[in-house]
KEFI-389685 format. One record per residue (C-alpha): residue number from 1; residue in three letters; x, y, z. Coordinates in Angstrom, 3 decimals. Example, Ala and Ser with C-alpha at 12.3 -4.5 7.8 and 13.67 -1.06 7.14 Angstrom:
! residues 2
{num = 1; residu = ALA; xx = 12.300; yy = -4.500; zz = 7.800} .
{num = 2; residu = SER; xx = 13.670; yy = -1.060; zz = 7.140} .
END
This chain:
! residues 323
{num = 1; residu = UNK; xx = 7.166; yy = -180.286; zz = -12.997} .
{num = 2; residu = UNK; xx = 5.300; yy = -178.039; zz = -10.629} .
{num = 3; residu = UNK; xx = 7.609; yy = -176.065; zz = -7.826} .
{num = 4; residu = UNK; xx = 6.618; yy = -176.459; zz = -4.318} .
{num = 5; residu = UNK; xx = 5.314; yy = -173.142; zz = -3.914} .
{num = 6; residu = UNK; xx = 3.110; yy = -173.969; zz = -7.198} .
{num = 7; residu = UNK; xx = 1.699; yy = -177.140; zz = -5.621} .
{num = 8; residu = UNK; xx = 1.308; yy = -174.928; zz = -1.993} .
{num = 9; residu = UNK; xx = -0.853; yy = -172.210; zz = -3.882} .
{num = 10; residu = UNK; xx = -2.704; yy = -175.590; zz = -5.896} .
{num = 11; residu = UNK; xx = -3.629; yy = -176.812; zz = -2.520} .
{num = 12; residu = UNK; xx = -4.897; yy = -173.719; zz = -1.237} .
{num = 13; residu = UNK; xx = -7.045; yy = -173.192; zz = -4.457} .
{num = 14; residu = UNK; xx = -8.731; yy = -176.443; zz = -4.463} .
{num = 15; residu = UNK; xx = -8.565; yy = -178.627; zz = -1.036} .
{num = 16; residu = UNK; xx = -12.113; yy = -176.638; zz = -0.174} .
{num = 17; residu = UNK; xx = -13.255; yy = -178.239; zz = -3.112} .
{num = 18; residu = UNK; xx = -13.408; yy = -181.328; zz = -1.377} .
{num = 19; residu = UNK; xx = -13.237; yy = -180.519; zz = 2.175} .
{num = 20; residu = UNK; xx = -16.576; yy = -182.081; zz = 3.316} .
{num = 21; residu = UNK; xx = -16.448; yy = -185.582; zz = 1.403} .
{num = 22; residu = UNK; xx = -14.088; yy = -188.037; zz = 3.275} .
{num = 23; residu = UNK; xx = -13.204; yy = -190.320; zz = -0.448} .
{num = 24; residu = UNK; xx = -12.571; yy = -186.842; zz = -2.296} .
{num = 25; residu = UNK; xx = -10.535; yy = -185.005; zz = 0.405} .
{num = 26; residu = UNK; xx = -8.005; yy = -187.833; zz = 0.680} .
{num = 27; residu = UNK; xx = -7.918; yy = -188.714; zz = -3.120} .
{num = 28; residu = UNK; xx = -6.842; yy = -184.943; zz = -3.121} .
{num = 29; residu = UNK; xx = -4.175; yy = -185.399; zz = -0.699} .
{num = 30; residu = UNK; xx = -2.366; yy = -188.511; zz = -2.445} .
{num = 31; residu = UNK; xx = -2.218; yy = -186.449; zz = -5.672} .
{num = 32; residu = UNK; xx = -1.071; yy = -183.619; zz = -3.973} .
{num = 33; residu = UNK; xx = 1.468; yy = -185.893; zz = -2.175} .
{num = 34; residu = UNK; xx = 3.208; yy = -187.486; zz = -5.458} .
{num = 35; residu = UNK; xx = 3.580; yy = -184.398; zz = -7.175} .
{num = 36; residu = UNK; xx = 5.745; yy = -183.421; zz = -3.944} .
{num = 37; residu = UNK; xx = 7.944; yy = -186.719; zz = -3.499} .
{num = 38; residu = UNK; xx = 8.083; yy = -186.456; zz = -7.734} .
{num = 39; residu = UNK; xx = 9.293; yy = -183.013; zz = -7.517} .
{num = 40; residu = UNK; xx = 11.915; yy = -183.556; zz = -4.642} .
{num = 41; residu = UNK; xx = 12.920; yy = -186.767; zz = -6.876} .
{num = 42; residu = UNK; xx = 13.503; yy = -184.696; zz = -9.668} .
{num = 43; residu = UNK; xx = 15.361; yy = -182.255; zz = -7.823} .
{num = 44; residu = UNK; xx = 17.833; yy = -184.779; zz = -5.968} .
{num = 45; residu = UNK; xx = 18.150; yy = -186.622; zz = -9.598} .
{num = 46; residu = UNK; xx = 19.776; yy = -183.215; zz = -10.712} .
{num = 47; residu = UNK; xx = 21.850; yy = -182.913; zz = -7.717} .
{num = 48; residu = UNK; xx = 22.805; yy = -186.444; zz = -7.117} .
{num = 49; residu = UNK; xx = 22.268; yy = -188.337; zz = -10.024} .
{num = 50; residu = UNK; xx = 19.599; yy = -191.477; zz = -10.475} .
{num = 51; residu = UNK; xx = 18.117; yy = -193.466; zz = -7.650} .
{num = 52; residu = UNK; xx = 20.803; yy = -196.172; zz = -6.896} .
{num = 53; residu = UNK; xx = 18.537; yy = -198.826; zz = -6.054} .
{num = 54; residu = UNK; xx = 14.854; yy = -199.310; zz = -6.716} .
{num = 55; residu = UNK; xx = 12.263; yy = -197.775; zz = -3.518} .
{num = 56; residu = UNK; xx = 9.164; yy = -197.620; zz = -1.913} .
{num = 57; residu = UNK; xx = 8.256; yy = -194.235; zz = -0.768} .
{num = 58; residu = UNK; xx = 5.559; yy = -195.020; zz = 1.701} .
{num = 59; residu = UNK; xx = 3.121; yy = -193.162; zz = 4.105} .
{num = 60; residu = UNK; xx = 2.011; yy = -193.889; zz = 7.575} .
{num = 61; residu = UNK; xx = -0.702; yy = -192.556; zz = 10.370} .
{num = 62; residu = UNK; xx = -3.767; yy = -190.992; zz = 9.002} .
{num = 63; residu = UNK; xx = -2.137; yy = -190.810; zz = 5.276} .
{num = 64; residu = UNK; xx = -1.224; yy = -194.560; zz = 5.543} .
{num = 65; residu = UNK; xx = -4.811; yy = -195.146; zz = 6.397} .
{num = 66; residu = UNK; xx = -6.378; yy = -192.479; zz = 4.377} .
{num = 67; residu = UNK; xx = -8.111; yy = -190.695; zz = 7.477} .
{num = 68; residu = UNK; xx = -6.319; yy = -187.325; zz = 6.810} .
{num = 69; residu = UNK; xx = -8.612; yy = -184.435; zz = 7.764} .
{num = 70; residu = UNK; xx = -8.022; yy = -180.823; zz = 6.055} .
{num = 71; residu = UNK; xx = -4.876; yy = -180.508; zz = 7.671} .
{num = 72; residu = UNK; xx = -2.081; yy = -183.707; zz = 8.814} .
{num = 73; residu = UNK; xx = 1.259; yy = -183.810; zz = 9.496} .
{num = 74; residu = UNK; xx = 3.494; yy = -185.770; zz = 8.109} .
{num = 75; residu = UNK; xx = 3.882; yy = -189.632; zz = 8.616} .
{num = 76; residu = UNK; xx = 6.162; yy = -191.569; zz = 5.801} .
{num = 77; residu = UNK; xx = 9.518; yy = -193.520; zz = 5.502} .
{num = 78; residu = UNK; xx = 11.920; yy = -195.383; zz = 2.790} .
{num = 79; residu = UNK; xx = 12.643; yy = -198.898; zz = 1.552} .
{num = 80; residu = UNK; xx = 15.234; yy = -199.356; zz = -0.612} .
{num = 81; residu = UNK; xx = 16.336; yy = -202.389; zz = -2.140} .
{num = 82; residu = UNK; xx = 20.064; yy = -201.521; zz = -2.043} .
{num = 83; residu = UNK; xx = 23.301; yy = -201.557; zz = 0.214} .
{num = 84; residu = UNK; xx = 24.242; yy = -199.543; zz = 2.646} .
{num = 85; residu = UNK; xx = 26.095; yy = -197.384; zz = 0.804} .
{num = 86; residu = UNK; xx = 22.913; yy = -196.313; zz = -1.006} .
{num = 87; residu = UNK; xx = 21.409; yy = -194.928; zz = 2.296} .
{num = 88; residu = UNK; xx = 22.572; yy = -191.460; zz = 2.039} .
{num = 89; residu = UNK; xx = 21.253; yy = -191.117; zz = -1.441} .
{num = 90; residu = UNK; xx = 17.518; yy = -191.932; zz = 0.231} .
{num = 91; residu = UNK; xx = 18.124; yy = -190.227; zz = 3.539} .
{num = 92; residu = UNK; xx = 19.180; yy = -187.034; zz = 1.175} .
{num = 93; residu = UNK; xx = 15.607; yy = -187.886; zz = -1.005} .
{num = 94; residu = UNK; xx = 13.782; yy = -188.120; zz = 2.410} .
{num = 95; residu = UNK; xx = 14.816; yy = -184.426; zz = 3.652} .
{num = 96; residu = UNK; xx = 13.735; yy = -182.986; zz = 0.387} .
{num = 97; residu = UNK; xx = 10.513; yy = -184.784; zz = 0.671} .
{num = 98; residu = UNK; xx = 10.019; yy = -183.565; zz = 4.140} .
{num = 99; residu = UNK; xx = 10.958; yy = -179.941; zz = 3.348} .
{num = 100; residu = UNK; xx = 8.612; yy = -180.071; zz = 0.744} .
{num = 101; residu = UNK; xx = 5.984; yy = -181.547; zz = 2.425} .
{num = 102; residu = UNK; xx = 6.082; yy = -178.741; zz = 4.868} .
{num = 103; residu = UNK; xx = 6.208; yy = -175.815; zz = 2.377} .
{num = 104; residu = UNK; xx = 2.919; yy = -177.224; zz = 0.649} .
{num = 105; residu = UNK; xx = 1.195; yy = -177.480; zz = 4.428} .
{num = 106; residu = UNK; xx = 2.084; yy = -180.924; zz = 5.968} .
{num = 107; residu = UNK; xx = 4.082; yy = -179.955; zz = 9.185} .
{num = 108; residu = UNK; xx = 6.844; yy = -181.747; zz = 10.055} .
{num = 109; residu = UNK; xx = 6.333; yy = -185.010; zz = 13.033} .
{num = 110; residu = UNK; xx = 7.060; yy = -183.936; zz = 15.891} .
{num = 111; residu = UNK; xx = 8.085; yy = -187.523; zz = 16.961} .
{num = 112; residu = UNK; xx = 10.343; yy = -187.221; zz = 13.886} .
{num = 113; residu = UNK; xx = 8.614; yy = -190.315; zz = 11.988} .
{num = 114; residu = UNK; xx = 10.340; yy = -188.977; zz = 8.606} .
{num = 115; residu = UNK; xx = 11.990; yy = -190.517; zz = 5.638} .
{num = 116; residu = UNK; xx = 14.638; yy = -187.913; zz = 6.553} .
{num = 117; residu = UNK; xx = 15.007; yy = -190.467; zz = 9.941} .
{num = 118; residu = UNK; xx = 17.696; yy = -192.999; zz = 9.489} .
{num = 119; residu = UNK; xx = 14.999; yy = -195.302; zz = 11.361} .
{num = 120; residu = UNK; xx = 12.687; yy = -195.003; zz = 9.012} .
{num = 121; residu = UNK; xx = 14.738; yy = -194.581; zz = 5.441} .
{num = 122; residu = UNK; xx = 16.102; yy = -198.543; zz = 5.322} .
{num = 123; residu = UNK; xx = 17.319; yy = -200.927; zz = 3.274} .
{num = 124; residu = UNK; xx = 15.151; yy = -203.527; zz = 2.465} .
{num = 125; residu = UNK; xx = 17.415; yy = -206.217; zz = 4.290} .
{num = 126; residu = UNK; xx = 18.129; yy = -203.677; zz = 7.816} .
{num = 127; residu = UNK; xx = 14.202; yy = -202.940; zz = 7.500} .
{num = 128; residu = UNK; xx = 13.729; yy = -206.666; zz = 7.959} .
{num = 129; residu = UNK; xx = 16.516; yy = -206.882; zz = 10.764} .
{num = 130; residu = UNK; xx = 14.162; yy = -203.804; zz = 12.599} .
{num = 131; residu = UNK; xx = 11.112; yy = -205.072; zz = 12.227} .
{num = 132; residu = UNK; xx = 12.454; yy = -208.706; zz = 13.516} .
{num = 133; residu = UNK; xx = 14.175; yy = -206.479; zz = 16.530} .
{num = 134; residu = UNK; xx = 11.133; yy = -204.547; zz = 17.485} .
{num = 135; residu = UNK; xx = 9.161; yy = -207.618; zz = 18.168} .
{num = 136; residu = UNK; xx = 12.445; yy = -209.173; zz = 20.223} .
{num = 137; residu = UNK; xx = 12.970; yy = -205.755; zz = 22.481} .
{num = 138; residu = UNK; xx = 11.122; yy = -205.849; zz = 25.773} .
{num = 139; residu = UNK; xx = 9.716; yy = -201.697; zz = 25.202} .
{num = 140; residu = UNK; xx = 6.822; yy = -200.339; zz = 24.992} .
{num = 141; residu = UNK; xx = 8.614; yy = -198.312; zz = 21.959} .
{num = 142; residu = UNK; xx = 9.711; yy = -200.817; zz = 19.916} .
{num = 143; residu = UNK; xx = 5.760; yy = -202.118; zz = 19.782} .
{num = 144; residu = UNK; xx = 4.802; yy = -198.481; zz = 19.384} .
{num = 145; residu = UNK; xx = 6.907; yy = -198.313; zz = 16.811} .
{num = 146; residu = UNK; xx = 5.645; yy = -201.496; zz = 14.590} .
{num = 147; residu = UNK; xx = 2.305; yy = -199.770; zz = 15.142} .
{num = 148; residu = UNK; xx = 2.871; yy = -196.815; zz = 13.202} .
{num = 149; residu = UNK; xx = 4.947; yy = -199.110; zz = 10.731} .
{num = 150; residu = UNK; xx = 2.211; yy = -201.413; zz = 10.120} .
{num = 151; residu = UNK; xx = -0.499; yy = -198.416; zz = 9.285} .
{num = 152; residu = UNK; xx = 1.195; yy = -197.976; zz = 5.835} .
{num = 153; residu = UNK; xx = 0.951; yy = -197.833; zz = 2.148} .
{num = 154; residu = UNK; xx = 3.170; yy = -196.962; zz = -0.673} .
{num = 155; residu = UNK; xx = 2.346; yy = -193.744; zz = -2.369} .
{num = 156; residu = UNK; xx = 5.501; yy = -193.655; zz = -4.910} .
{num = 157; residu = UNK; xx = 7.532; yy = -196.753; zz = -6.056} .
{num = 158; residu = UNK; xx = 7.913; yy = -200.665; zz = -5.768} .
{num = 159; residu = UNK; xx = 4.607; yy = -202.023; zz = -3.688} .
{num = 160; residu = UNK; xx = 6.276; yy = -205.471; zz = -2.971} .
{num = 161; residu = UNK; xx = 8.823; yy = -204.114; zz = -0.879} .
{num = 162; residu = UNK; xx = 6.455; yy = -203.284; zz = 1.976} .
{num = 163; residu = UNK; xx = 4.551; yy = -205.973; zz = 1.096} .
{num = 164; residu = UNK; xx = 7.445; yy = -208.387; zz = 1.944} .
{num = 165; residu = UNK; xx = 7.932; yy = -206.276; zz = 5.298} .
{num = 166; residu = UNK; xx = 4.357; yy = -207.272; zz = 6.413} .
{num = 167; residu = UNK; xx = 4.451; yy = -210.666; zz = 5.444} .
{num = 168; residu = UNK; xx = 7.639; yy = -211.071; zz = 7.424} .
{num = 169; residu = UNK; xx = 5.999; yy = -209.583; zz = 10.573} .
{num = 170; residu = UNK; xx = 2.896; yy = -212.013; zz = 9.940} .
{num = 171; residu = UNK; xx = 4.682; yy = -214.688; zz = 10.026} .
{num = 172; residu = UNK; xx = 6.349; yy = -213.745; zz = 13.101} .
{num = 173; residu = UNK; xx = 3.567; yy = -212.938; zz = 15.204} .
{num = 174; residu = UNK; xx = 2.170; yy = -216.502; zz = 13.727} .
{num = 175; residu = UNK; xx = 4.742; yy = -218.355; zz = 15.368} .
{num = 176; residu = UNK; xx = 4.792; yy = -216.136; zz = 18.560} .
{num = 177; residu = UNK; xx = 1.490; yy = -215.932; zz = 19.694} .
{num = 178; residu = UNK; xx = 2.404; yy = -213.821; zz = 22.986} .
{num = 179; residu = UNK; xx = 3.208; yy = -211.055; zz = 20.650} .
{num = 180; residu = UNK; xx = -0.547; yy = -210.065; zz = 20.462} .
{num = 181; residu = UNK; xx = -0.494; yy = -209.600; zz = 24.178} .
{num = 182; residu = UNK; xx = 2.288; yy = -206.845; zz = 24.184} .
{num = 183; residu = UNK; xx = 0.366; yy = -205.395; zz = 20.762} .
{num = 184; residu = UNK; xx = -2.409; yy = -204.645; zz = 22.764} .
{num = 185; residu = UNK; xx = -1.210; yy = -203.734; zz = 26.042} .
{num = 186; residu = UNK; xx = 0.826; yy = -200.890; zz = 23.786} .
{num = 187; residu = UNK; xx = -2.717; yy = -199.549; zz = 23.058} .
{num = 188; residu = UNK; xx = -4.697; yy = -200.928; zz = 25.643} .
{num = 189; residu = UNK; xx = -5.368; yy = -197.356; zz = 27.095} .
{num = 190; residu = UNK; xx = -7.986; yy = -195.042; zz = 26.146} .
{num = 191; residu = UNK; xx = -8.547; yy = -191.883; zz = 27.092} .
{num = 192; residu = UNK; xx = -10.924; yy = -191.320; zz = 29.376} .
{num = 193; residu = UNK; xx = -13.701; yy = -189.087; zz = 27.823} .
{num = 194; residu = UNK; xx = -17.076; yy = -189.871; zz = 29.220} .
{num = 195; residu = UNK; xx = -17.852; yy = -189.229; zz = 33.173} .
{num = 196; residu = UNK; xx = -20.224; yy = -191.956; zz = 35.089} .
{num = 197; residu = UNK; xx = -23.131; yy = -189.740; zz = 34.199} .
{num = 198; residu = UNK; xx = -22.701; yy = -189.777; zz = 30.691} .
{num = 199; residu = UNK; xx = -21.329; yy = -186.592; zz = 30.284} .
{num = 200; residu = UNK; xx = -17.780; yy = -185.115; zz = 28.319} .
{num = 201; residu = UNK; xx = -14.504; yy = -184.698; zz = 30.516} .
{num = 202; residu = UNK; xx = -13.077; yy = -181.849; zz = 28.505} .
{num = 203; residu = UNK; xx = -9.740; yy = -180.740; zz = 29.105} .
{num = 204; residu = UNK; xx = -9.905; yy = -178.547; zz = 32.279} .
{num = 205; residu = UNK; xx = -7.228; yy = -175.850; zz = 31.871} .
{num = 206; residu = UNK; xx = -4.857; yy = -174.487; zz = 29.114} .
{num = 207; residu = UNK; xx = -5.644; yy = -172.950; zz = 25.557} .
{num = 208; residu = UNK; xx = -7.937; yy = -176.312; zz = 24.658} .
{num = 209; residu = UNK; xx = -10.487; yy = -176.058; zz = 28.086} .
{num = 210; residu = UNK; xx = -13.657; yy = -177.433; zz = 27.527} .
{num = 211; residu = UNK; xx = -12.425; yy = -179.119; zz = 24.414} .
{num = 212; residu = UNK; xx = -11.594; yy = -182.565; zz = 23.732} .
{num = 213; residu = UNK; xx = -9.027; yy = -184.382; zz = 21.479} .
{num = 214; residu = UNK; xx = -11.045; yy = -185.911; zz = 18.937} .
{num = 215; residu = UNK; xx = -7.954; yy = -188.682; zz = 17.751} .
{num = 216; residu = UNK; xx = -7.084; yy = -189.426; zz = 20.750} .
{num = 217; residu = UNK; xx = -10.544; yy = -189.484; zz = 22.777} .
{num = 218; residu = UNK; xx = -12.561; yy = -190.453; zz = 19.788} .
{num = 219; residu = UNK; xx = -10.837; yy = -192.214; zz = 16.641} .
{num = 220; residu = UNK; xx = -7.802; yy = -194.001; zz = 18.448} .
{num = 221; residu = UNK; xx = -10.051; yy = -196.921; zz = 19.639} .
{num = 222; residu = UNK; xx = -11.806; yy = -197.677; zz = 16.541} .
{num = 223; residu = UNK; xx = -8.130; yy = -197.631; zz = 14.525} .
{num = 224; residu = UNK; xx = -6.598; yy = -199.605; zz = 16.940} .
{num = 225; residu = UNK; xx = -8.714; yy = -202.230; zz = 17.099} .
{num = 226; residu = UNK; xx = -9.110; yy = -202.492; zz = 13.938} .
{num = 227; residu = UNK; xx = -5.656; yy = -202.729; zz = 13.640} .
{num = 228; residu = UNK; xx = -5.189; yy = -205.127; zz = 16.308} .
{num = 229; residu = UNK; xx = -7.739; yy = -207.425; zz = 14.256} .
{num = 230; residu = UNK; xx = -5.989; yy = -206.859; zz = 11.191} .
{num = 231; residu = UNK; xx = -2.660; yy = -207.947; zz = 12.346} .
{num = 232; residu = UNK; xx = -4.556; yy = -211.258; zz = 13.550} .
{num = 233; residu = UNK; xx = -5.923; yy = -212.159; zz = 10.564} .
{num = 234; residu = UNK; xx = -3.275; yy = -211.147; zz = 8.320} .
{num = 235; residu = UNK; xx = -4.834; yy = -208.427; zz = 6.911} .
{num = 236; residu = UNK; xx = -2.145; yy = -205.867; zz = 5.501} .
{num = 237; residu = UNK; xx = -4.676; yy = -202.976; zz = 3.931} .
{num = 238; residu = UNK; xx = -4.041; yy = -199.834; zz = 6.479} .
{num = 239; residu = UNK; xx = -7.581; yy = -198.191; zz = 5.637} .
{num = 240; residu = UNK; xx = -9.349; yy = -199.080; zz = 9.153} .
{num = 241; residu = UNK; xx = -12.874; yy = -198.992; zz = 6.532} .
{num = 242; residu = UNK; xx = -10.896; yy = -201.686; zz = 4.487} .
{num = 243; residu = UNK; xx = -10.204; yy = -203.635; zz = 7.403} .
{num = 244; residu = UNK; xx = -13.382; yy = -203.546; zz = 8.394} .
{num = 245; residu = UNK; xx = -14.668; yy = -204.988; zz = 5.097} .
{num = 246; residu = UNK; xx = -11.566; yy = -207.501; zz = 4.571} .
{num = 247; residu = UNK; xx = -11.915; yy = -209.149; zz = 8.210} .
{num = 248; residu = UNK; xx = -13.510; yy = -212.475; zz = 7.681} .
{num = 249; residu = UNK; xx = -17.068; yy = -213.309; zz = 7.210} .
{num = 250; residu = UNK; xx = -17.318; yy = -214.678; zz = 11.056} .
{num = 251; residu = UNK; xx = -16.921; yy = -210.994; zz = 11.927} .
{num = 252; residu = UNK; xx = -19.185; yy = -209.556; zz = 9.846} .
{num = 253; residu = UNK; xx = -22.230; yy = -209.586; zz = 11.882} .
{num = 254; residu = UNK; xx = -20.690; yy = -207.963; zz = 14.938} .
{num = 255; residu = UNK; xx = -18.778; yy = -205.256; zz = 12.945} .
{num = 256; residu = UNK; xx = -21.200; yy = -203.672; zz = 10.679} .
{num = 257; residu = UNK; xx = -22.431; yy = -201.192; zz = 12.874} .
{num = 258; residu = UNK; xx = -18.665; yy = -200.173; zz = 14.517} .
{num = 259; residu = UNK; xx = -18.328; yy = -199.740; zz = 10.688} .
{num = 260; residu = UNK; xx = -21.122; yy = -197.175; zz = 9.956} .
{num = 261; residu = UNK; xx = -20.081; yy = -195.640; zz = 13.772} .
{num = 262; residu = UNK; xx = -16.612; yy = -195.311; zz = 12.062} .
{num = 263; residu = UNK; xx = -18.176; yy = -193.497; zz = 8.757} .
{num = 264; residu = UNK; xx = -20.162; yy = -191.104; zz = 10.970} .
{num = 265; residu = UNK; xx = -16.925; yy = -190.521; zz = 12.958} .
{num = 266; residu = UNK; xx = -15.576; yy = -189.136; zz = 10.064} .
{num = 267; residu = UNK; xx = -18.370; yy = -187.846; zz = 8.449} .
{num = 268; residu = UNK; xx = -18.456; yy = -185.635; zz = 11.809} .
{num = 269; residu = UNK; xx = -14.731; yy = -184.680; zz = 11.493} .
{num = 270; residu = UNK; xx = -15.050; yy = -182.886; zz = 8.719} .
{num = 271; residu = UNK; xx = -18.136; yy = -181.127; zz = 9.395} .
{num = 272; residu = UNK; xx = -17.159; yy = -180.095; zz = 12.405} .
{num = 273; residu = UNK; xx = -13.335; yy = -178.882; zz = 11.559} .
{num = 274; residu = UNK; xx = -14.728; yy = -177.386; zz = 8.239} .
{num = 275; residu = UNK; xx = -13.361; yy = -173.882; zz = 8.551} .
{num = 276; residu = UNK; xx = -9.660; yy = -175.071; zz = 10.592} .
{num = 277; residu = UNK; xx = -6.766; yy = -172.959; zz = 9.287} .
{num = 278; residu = UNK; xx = -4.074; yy = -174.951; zz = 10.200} .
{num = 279; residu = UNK; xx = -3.133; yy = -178.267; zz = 11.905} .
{num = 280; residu = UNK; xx = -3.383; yy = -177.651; zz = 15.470} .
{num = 281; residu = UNK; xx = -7.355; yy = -176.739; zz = 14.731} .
{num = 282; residu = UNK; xx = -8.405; yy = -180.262; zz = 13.893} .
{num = 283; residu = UNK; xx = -7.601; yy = -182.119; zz = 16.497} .
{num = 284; residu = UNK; xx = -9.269; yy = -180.415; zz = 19.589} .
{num = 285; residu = UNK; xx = -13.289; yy = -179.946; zz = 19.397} .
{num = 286; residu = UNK; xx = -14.720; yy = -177.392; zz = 22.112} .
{num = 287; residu = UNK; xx = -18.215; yy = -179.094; zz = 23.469} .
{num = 288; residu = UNK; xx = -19.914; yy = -176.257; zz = 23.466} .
{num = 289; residu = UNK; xx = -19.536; yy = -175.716; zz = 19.877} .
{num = 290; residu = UNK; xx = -21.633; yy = -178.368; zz = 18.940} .
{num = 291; residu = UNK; xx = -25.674; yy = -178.795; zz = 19.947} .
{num = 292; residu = UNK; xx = -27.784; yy = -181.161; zz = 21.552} .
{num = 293; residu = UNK; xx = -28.203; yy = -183.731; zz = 19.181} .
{num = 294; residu = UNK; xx = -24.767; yy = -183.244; zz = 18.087} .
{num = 295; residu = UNK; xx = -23.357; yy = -184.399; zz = 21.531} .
{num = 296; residu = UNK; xx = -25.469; yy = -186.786; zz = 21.795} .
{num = 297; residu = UNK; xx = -24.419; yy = -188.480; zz = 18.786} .
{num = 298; residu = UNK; xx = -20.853; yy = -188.049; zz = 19.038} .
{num = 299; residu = UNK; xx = -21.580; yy = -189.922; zz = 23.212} .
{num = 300; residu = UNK; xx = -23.010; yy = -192.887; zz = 21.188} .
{num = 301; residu = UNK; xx = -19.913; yy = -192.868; zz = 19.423} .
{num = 302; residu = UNK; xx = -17.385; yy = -192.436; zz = 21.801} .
{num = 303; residu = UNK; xx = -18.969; yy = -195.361; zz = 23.734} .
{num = 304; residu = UNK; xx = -19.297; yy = -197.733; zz = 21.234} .
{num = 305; residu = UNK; xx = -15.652; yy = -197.014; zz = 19.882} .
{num = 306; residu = UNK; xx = -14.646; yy = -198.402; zz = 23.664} .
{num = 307; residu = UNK; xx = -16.836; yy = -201.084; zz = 23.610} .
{num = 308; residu = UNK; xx = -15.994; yy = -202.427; zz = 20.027} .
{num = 309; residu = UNK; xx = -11.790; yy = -202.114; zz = 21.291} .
{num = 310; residu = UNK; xx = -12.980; yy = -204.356; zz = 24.497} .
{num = 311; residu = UNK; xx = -14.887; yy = -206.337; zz = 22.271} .
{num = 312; residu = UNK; xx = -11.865; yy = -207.164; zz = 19.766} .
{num = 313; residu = UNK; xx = -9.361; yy = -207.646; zz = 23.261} .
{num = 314; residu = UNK; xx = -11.394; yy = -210.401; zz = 24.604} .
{num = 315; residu = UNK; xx = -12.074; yy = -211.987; zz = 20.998} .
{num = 316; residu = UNK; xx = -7.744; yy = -212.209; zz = 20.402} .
{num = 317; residu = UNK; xx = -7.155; yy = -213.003; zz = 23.912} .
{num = 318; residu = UNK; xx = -9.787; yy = -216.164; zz = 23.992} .
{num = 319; residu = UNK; xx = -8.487; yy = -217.276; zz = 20.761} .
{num = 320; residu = UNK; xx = -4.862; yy = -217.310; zz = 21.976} .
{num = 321; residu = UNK; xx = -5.688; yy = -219.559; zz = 24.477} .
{num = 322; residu = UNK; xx = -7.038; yy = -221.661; zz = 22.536} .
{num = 323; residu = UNK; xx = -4.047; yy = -222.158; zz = 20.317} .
END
């Protein structure tokens, strides 16, 4: 079993290897990943004996959807199928995991979505009572946070466990159609990145002037409404390209060139955050870096992302009235 400073030097050997193909680079980061969660297991076994219950170690945001650039932070939670008196067990699993997730180059969520989080290291029965209790609070953070939940995939452990969790929520938002409404209102605003002439708003002061952020400005509305439409149709695979391919065949038509936009979105990531030396770089992209025909391809993109997320509004909202 490597240490974590073994897998740290590992990644810093051979993630270059793969830096500019999207399949690779991510395939490089889930192997990286396992060897981390299997060497905090190992260590917590020796500590604190055996896993009490069997788990899902799971991963959410960009990992959950395989999107990860060079550089991520970190995005993940717990289900355990156990009592309560097995949660400290997990939450004690979930630090190591985290601590070793940031010693091999994953920095730590600054909104604190962690296994190390009591909200998001669960029992399999309180992670139902959550999920159930996020859709039943009136906040916008309880949606947010069934969002992030629902962009997930298990990296270590039992699969059906967060498979259960999604069909639960399905069925909810089957029975409660207004749901959708409050799902999309929680994402329903973009950032504004085009002016009325065509041309970038880039942020106008600070360290990141006359850059913009590419996740925010750029991805966010071709992952959200893909995940809007994949929440619709039941569709639990957190890969936006999956969803894209999974949706029904009454979408296909209208989606297949959102889904080469979306390739060429990422395509463009990692071209254009090829050298970044930490996490910070790969999320702001100066204009001026790039050149004519660059800018002009990433407009086309920017503008269909907003038109393909007022697209998929109008197609759930019509259909819910319909109902």
């Amino acid at each position: 079993m490597k240490s974590y400073e073994q897998l740290k030097k590992w990644r810093a050997d051979n993630i270059y290897k793969v830096s500019m193909d999207h399949q690779k680079l991510n395939a490089f980061h889930d192997e990286l990943m396992k060897q981390i969660v299997h060497t905090a297991l190992e260590k917590v076994k020796s500590e604190s004996g055996l896993p009490p219950a069997h788990f899902a170690f799971f991963l959410m945001g960009s990992a959950g959807r395989a999107e990860q650039a060079i550089w991520s932070d970190q995005d993940h939670g717990i289900i355990f199928d156990g009592d309560k008196k097995d949660e400290q067990y997990f939450l004690k699993l979930g630090s190591e995991i985290s601590e070793g997730f940031a010693i091999c180059g994953y920095e730590l969520c600054e909104g604190n979505v962690m296994a190390s989080n009591p909200l998001w290291c669960k029992s399999l029965v309180d992670w139902e009572k959550q999920i159930l209790n996020w859709f039943d609070e009136d906040s916008w953070t309880s949606i947010r946070n069934f969002t992030i939940f629902f962009d997930s995939r298990v990296l270590v452990g039992k699969h059906k466990l967060l498979e259960q969790l999604k069909e639960i929520a399905f069925n909810k938002l089957s029975h409660e159609k207004h749901l959708m409404n409050r799902l999309i209102d929680n994402v329903g605003r973009i950032k504004k990145t085009l002016g009325v002439f065509g041309q970038f708003l880039p942020e106008q002061y600070g360290e990141h002037a006359g850059a913009i952020h590419l996740k925010h400005a750029v991805f966010f509305p071709y992952v959200n409404a893909l995940r809007l439409l994949a929440i619709y149709e039941r569709v639990s695979d957190p890969s936006t390209l999956a969803r894209f391919q999974k949706l029904p065949s009454n979408y296909d038509h209208s989606l297949k060139l959102y889904r080469r936009d979306f390739n060429n979105l990422l395509d463009f990531r990692l071209r254009s955050f090829e050298n970044a030396k930490d996490y910070h770089d790969v999320h702001y992209l100066n204009i001026k870096s790039l050149s004519k025909s660059e800018r002009e391809a990433l407009k086309v993109i920017v503008k269909r992302g907003i038109k393909l997320f007022n697209e998929t509004k109008l197609v759930i909202e019509k259909r819910g009235k319909n109902v």
